[in-house]
LUMMI-816813 format. One record per residue (C-alpha): residue number from 1; residue in one letter; x, y, z. Coordinates in steps of 0.25 Angstrom, whole numbers. Each point is the difference from the previous one (the first is absolute). Layout:
BEGIN
NUM:A:X:Y:Z
...
END
This chain:
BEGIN
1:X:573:160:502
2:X:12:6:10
3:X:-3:16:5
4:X:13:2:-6
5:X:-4:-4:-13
6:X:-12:9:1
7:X:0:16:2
8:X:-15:1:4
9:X:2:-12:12
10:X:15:6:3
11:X:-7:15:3
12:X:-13:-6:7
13:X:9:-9:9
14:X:9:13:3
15:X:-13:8:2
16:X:-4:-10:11
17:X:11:-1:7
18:X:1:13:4
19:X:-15:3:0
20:X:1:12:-6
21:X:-10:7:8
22:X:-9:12:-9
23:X:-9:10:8
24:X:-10:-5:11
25:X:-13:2:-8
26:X:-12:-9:0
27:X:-6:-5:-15
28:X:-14:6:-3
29:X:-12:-10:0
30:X:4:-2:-16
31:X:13:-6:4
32:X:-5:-8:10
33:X:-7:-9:-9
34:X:9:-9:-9
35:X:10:8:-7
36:X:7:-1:-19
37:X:12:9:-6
38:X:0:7:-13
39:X:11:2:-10
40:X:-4:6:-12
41:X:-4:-10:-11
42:X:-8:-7:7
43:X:-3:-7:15
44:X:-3:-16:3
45:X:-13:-4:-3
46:X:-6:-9:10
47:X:4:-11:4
48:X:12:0:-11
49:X:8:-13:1
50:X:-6:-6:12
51:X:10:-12:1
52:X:6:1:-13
53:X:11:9:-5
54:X:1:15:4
55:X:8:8:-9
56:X:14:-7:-1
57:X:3:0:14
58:X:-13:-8:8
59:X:-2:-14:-4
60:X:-6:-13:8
61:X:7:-12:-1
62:X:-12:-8:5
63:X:-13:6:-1
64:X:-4:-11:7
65:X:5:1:13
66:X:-1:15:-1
67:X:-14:0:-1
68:X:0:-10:13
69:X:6:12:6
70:X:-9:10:-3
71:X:-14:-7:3
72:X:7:-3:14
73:X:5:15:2
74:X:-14:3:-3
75:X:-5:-2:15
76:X:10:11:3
77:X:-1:11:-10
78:X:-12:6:-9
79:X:-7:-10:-8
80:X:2:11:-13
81:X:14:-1:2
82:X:8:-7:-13
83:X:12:-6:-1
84:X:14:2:-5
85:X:15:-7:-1
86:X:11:9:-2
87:X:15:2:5
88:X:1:12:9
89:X:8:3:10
90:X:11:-10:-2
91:X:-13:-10:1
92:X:-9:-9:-7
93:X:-14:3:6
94:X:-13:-2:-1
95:X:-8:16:1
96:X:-15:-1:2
97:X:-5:14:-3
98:X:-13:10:-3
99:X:0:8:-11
100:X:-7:13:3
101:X:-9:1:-13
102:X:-4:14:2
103:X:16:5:0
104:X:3:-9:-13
105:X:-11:4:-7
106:X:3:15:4
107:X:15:-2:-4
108:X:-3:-6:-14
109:X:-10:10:-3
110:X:12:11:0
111:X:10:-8:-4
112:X:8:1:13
113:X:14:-2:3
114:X:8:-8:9
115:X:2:3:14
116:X:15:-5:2
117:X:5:14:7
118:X:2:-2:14
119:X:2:15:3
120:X:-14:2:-8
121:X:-9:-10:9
122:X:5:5:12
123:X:-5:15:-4
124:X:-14:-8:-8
125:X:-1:-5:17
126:X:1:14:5
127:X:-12:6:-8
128:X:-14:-4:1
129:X:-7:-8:-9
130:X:-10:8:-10
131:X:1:12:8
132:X:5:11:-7
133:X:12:7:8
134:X:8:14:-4
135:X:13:-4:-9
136:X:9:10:10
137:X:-4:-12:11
138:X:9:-10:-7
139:X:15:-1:6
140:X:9:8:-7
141:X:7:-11:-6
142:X:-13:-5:-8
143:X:-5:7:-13
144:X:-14:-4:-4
145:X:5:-2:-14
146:X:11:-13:5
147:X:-13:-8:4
148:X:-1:-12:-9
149:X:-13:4:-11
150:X:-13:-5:8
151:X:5:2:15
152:X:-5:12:1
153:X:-10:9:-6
154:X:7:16:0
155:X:-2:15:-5
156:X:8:11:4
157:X:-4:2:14
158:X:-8:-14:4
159:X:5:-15:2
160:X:-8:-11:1
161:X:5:-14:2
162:X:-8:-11:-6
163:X:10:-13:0
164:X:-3:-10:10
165:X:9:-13:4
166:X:-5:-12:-15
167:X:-1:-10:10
168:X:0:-7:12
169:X:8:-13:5
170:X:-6:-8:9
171:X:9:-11:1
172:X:15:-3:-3
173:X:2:-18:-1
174:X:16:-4:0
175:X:1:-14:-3
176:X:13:-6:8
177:X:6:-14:1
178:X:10:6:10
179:X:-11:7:11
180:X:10:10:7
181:X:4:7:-15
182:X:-15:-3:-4
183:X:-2:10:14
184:X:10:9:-2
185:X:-5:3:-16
186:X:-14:1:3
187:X:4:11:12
188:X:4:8:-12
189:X:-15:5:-2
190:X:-3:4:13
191:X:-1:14:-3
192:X:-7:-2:-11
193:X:-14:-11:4
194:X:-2:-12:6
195:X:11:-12:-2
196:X:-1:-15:2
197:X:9:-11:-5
198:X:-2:-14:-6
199:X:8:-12:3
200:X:1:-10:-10
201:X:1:-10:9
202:X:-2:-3:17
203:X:13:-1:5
204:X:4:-12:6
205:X:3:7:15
206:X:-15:5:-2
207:X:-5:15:-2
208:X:1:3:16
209:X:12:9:-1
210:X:-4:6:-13
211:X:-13:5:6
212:X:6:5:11
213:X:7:9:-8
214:X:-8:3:-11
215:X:-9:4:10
216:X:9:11:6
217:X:2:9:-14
218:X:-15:-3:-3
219:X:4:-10:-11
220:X:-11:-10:-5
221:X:5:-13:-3
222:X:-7:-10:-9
223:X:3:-13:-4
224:X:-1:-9:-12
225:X:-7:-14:3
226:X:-5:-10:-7
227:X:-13:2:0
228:X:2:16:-3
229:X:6:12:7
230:X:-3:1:15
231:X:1:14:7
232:X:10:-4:13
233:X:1:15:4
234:X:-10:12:-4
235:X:8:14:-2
236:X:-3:11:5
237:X:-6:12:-4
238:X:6:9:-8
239:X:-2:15:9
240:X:9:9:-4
241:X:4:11:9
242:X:1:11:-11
243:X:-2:0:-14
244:X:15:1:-7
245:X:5:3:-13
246:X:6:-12:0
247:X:-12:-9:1
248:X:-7:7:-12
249:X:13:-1:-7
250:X:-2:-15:1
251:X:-14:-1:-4
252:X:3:11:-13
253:X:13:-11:-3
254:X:-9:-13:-1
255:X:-12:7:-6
256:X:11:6:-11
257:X:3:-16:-2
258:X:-15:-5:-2
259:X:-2:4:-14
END
């Protein structure tokens, strides 16, 4: 599925290529663990669709392979991450993520809505995580009552912020018969987690070239053999200099797609 035939890719691709920088403000020890959404009426449970269909926008066109992909990625990211095939960002891609079960569980139990406001994330980074701070500390422009229901708990002279990123993603696979758009698609999530991509094939002129670059953006290249997938090129880390409105806009957009 083309961006252009999907709103959600459309605004996340946009969000990425300009970053889209929020306030310089370092997650509280609950954040940093995996990360669910909330939107009232319910959140994904567990391991909801795990290489099946996902809504009416994620499905696996050979859980197969996919699977092949995941256990090899599993050297590279956490062992409770789960998997996911969807179209974002103008891409097919394979998400390995973490839900954080504390958030989810939190959000169902108040019937929590979505996080879709980019404007709201970036003034939820700017305020502690449950600690209450004085409502007259909030920017003019933000009233405590245009905060989705269960991102904050309020009264008349207190705030307390309680929503957390859903979810973590560890790793972004973007399979590829041509490497160069196969580089160019997977360097679409670099402000968002670790990226690699999967080549269908070894190219006849060998992976020299394509190492080489790949190597330069921090892209991981794995390729499909006969025997199974083989990891080529490991990615790098995924160290983000800030946290931005941006990247939990992401994780809120896919964990809005899980259920």
């Amino acid at each position: 599925m083309s961006s252009r035939k999907d709103p959600g890719a459309r605004r996340l691709l946009a969000l990425a290529r300009r970053g889209h920088p929020g306030p310089c403000c370092p997650e509280d020890a609950r954040s940093a663990r995996a990360i669910p959404e909330a939107r009232r009426g319910g959140a994904p449970g567990r391991g909801a669709a795990l290489y099946g269909k996902v809504g009416s926008m994620a499905s696996v066109a050979n859980p197969a392979a996919w699977r092949s992909v995941r256990e090899a990625a599993l050297s590279q990211v956490s062992s409770e991450s789960e998997g996911i095939t969807l179209s974002v960002l103008g891409t097919r891609a394979l998400l390995l993520y973490r839900i954080d079960e504390g958030e989810h569980r939190r959000r169902e139990a108040v019937g929590a809505e979505r996080l879709d406001s980019i404007p709201v994330l970036e003034c939820l980074l700017g305020l502690p995580v449950d600690l209450p701070v004085p409502v007259g500390s909030l920017p003019q422009r933000v009233e405590v009552r245009g905060f989705p229901h269960g991102a904050v708990e309020s009264d008349t002279e207190l705030v307390t912020r309680r929503a957390v990123r859903p979810l973590a993603v560890d790793l972004a696979v973007v399979p590829a018969t041509d490497w160069r758009r196969g580089l160019e698609r997977a360097g679409r999530f670099a402000p968002f987690c670790r990226r690699a991509v999967l080549l269908r094939r070894t190219p006849c002129a060998g992976l020299d070239e394509i190492l080489t670059e790949a190597a330069f953006y921090g892209i991981g290249v794995f390729v499909h053999e006969q025997d199974g997938i083989r990891i080529a090129l490991q990615p790098e880390a995924y160290r983000p200099l800030r946290h931005t409105a941006a990247a939990w806009h992401f994780v809120e957009e896919l964990y809005g797609r899980l259920g």
